[in-house]
C-alpha positions in Angstrom: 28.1 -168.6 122.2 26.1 -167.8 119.3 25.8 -164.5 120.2 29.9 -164.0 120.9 30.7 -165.3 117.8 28.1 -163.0 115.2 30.0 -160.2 117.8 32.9 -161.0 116.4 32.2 -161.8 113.1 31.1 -158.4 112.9 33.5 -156.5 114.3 36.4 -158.1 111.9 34.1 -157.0 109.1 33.8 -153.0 110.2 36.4 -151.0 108.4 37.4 -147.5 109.2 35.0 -145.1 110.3 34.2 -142.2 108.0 35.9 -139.5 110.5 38.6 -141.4 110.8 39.2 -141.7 107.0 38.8 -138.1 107.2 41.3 -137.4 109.9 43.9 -139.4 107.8 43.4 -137.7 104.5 43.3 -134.2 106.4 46.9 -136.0 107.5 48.0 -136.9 104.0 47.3 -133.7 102.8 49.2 -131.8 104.9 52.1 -133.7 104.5 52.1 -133.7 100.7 51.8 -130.1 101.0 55.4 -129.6 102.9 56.6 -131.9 100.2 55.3 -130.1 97.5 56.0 -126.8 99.1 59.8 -128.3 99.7 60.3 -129.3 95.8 58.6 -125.5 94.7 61.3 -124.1 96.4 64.6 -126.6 95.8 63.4 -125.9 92.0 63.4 -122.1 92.6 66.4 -121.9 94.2 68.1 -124.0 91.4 67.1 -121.7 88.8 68.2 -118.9 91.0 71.5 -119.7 91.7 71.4 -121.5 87.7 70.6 -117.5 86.9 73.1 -116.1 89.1 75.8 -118.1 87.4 75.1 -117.5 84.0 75.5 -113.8 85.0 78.6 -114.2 85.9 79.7 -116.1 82.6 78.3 -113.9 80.7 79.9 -110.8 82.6 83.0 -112.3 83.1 83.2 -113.1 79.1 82.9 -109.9 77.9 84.8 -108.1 80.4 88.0 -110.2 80.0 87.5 -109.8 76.3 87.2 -106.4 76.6 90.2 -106.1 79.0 92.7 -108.2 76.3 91.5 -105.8 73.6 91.7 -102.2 74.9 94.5 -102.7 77.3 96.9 -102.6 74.2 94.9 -100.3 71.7 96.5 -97.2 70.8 93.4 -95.1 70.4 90.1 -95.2 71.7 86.9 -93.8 69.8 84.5 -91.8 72.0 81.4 -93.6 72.4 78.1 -93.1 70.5 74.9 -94.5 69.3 74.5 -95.7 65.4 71.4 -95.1 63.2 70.0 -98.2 64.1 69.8 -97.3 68.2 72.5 -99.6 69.3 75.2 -98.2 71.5 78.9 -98.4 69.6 83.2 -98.2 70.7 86.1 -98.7 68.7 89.8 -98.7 69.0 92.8 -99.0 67.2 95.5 -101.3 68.3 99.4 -102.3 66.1 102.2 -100.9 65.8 102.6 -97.5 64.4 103.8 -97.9 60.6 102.6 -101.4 60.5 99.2 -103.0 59.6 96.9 -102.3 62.6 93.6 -103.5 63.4 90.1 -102.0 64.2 88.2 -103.6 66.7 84.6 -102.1 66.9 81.7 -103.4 69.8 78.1 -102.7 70.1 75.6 -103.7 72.8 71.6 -104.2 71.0 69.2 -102.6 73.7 66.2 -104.4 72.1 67.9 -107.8 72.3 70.2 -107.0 74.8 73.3 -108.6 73.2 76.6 -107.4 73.1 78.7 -108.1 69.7 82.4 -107.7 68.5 83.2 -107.5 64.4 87.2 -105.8 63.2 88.8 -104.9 60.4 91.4 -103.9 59.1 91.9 -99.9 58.2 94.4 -98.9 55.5 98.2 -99.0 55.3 98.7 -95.8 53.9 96.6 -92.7 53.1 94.4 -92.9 49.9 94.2 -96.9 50.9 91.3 -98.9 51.3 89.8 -100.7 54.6 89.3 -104.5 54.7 85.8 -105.7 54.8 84.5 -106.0 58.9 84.4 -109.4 60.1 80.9 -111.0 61.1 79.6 -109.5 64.2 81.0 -112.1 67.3 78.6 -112.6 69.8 79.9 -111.9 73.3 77.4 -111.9 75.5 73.2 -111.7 76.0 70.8 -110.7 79.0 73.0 -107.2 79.4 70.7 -103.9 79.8 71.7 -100.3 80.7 72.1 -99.1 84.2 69.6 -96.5 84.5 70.1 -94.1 81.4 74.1 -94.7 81.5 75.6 -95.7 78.6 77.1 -99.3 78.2 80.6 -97.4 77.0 81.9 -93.9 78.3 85.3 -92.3 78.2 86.8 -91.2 81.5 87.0 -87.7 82.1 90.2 -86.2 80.9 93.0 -86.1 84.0 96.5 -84.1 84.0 96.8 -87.5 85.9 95.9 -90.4 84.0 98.3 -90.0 80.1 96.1 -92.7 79.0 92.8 -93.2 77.5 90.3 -95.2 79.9 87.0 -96.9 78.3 84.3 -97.3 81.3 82.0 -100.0 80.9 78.8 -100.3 82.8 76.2 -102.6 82.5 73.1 -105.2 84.1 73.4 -108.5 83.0 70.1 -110.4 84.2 69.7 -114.4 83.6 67.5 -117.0 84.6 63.6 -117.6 85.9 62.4 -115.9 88.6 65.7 -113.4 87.0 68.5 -112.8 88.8 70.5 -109.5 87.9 73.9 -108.3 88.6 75.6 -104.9 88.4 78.9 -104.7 86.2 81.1 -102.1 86.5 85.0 -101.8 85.3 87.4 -98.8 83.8 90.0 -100.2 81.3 93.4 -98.3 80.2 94.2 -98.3 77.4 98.4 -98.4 77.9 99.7 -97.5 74.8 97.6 -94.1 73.9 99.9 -91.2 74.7 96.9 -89.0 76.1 93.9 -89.5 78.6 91.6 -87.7 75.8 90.8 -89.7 72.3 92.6 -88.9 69.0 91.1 -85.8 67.1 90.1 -86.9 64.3 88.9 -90.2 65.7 90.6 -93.2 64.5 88.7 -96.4 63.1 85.7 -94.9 61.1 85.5 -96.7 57.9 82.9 -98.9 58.4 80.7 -96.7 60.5 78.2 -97.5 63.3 74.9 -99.1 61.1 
């Protein structure tokens, strides 16, 4: 009797073994690790589709600006770069004999921004140019495709009697980064000819 009960007495006192701890941490382990694993990639998926959509806000922005503007400007610049490396358009857009407007846009390679300042050119000739606006931004994470320019003017076309301002650009957003390819032609419907005005139109501030 004795003998039964320091048996049992014994045998509620044993915990577990030191494989089996083993065996259940080895357990524990594994299943923190699909957890983990699961959260890594919810949380990278997130901030890829997060990425994804700030691309197309930001694409979206300055393309529908962009449309609004040149679709009614009555001259379009031919595209350049400035001193200061950054790629530059302008255009013209009023009524002929009336106060018109200059609308000039730039896109900043080393910050990748794209900005929007106008003014307003002179009545008559010997007048003087209003001072530019601020620069606006429009939009940020845009880089060139390739070595394309951002702005180009579409080949002249017995055609096309209009100017048309091609834009082409990356816009990239997000961590890991997402990029997208943007790519649209804009006419201008109220120039009179597919090639730009000679002399160009909308120079009195100049590209910095």
């Amino acid at each position: 009797m004795r003998l039964r009960r320091r048996h049992a007495q014994r045998s509620a006192e044993e915990g577990f073994s030191l494989i089996e701890l083993v065996v259940v941490m080895g357990i524990f382990t594994m299943i923190l690790g699909i957890i983990t694993a699961s959260v890594v990639e919810m949380m990278s998926q997130t901030r890829k589709e997060s990425g994804q959509a700030d691309n197309l806000d930001s694409a979206r922005k300055i393309i529908q600006t962009l449309d609004t503007e040149v679709r009614y400007a009555n001259a379009v610049t031919v595209p350049g770069t400035g001193t200061d490396g950054s790629y530059y358009v302008e255009w013209r857009s009023g009524n002929s004999g009336q106060q018109q407007t200059c609308t000039q846009w730039r896109y900043i390679p080393s910050t990748g921004q794209v900005e929007r300042r106008s003014w307003l050119p002179p009545l008559a000739v010997g007048g003087s140019a209003s001072a530019p606006t601020n620069w606006y931004l429009e939009g940020t994470g845009v880089s060139l495709l390739g070595t394309t320019p951002i702005w180009s003017i579409a080949p002249t076309s017995a055609v096309d009697d209009h100017e048309e301002l091609v834009v082409q650009f990356m816009s990239s957003h997000g961590a890991p980064v997402s990029q997208a390819t943007n790519q649209i032609t804009l006419t201008a419907v109220n120039t009179a000819s597919s090639s730009p005005l000679t002399p160009p139109v909308c120079t009195e501030v100049g590209r910095p």
